[in-house]
C-alpha positions in Angstrom: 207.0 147.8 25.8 207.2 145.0 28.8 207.5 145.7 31.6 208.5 144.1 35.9 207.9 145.3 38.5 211.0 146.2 40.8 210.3 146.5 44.6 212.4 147.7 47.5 211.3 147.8 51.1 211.6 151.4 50.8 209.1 151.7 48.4 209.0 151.2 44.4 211.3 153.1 41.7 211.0 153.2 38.0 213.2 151.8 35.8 214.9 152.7 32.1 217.0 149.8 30.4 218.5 152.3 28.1 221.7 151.6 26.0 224.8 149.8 28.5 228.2 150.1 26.9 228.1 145.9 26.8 224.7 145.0 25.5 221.8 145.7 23.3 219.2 148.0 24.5 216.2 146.6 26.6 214.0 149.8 27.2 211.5 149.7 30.1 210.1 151.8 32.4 208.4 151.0 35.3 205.7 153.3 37.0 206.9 153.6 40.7 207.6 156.2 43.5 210.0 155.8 45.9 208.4 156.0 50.0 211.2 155.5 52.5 214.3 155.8 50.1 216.8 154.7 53.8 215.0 152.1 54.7 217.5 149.4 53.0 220.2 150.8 51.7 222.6 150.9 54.8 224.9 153.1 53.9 228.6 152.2 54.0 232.4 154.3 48.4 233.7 157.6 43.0 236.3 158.1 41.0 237.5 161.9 42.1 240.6 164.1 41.6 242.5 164.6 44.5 244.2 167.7 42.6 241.5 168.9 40.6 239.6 172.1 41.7 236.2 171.9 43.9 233.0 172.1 41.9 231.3 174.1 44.9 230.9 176.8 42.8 228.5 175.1 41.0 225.7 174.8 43.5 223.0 177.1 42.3 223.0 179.7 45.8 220.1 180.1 47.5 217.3 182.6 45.8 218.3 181.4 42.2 215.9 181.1 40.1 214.1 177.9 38.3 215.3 175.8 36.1 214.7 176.5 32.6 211.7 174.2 31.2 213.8 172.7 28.3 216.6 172.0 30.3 218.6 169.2 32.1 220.0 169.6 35.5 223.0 167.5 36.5 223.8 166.1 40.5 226.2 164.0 41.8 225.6 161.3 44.4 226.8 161.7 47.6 229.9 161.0 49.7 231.1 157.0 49.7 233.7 155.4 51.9 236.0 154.8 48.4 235.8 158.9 48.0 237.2 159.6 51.4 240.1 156.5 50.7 240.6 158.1 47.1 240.0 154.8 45.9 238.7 154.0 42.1 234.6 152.3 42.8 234.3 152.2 38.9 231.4 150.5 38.6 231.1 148.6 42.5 227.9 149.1 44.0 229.3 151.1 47.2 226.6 152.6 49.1 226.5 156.3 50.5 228.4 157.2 54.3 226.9 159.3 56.6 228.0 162.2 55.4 226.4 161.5 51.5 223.4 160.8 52.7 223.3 164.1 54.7 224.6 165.3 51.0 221.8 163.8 49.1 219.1 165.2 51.8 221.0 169.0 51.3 220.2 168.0 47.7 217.0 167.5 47.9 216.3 170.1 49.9 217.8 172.4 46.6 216.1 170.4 44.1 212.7 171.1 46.1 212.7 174.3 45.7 212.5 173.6 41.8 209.7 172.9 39.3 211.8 169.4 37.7 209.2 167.4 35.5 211.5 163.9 35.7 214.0 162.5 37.9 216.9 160.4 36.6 219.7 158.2 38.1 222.5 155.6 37.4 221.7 152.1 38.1 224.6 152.4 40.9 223.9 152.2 44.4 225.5 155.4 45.6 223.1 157.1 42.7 220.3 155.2 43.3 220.4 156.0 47.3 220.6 159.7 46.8 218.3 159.4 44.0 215.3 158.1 46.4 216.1 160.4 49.0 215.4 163.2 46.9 212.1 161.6 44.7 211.0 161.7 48.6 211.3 165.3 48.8 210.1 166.1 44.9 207.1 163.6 45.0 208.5 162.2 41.2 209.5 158.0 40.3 212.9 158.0 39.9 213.9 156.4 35.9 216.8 154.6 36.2 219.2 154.4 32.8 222.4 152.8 32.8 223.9 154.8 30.4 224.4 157.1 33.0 226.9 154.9 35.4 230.3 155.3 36.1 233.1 154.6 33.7 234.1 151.0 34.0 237.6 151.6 35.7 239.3 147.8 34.7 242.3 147.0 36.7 242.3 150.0 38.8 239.0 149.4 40.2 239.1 148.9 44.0 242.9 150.5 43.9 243.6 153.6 45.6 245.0 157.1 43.7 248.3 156.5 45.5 248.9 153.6 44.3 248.0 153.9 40.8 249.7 157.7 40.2 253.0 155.7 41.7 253.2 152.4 39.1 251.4 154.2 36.4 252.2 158.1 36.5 251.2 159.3 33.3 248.5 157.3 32.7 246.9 158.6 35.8 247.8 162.1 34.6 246.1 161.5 31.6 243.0 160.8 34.2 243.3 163.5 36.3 243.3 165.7 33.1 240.1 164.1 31.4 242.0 163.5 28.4 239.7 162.4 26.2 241.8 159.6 24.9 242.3 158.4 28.3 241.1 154.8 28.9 241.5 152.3 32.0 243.8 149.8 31.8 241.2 146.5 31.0 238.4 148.4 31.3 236.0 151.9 29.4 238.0 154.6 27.6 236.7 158.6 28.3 235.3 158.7 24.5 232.9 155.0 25.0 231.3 156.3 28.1 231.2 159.8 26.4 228.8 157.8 23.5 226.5 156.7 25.8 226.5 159.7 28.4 225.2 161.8 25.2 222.4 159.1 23.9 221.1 159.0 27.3 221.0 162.5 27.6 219.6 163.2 23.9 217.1 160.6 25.0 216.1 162.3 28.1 215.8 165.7 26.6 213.0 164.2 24.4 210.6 163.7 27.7 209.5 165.4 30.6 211.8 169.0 30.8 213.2 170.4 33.3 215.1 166.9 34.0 217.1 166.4 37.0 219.5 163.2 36.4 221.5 162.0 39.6 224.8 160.5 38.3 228.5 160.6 38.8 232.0 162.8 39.1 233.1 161.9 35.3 229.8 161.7 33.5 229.0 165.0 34.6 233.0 166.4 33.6 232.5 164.6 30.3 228.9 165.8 29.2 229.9 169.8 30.4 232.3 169.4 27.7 230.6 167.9 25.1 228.0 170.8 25.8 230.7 173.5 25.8 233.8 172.0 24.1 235.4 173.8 26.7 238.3 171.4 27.6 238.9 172.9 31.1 235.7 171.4 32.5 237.7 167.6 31.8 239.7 168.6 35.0 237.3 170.1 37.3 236.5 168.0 40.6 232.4 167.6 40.8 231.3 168.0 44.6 229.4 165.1 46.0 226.1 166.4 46.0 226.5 169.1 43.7 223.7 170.5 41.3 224.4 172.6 38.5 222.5 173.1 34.7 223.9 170.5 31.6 223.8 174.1 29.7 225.9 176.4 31.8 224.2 179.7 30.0 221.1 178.8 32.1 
């Protein structure tokens, strides 16, 4: 397996060219550990449901216990400017605000008080930047797969809710319900980016367990259900910063 070295001022992250939903595989991983995960990524904006419900509920409360040793823990990046503007990032590299880099240090302080074997993240910015800040606090490299990135939201990428739920009503119904069906006009339908959500996570179930993987509002709707076939989950908002167990039983 090859392998390049991939440096930051911040310090040094390892990195997984794992199946992306336009190419052929390149798998690497690079042996790295992240120092000063702020240092240079400024932070500055994910596709949310205004009307869906608040995934707070899903933060494991203080006192609960660890995470099972075969299992794989989910956590969403942190707050970005395009979450505030309800604005589709898709697959923009929009770095954390203020407030989601407070969110990814809250996360880390949770994921601390864990026993996670691997750390995981998109290849996105706001993932990767919420991603270091916690490897700081969990002493682990950070594997980066870009299986695990946003779905590529076409034509409404950069637009905001408003605008979209206004020319294109029951297509962005079909969003805000998950429909499985749903695609983006131009760009990834719900079922493509549910393929490669599951082969990265079958993938990362065969290493280090437990697994924490830092990733993004739909991924983590869309692999809930494929766990638990439970359809509600398609509509639930994800909290920026929110942790919570792939298998809910756990």
């Amino acid at each position: 397996m090859g392998a390049r070295r991939a440096r930051f001022r911040s310090g040094r992250i390892a990195l997984f060219r794992g199946t992306h939903p336009r190419r052929t595989p390149t798998p690497q991983i690079i042996e790295t550990m992240a120092t000063n995960p702020g240092a240079d990524l400024q932070p500055i904006a994910e596709q949310d449901s205004p009307r869906s419900v608040s995934a707070e509920h899903l933060q494991p409360p203080a006192g609960s216990p660890k995470p099972s040793d075969v299992g794989i823990y989910l956590a969403r990046h942190g707050q970005t400017a395009y979450n505030l503007q309800r604005r589709f990032q898709g697959r923009l590299d929009v770095p954390l605000d203020a407030t989601g880099v407070a969110q990814a240090q809250k996360l880390a302080h949770h994921a601390g008080a864990y026993s996670f074997a691997a750390l995981w993240s998109s290849t996105l910015l706001r993932a990767k930047q919420t991603a270091l800040i916690v490897a700081k606090r969990i002493q682990l490299p950070v594997r980066l797969d870009e299986r695990l990135v946003e779905t590529d939201a076409g034509r409404w990428t950069d637009r905001t809710f408003a605008e979209v739920e206004r020319q294109s009503p029951q297509l962005f119904a079909a969003f805000l319900a998950g429909d499985p069906q749903f695609a983006f006009p131009g760009g990834e339908s719900f079922a493509q980016q549910s393929e490669r959500v599951a082969q990265a996570l079958s993938d990362i179930q065969k290493g280090p367990l437990p697994a924490l993987v830092v990733c993004h509002g739909v991924v983590i709707r869309l692999a809930l259900y494929q766990r638990s076939r439970d359809r509600s989950v398609l509509s639930v908002r994800v909290a920026n910063g929110a942790l919570m167990p792939l298998d809910q039983a756990q």
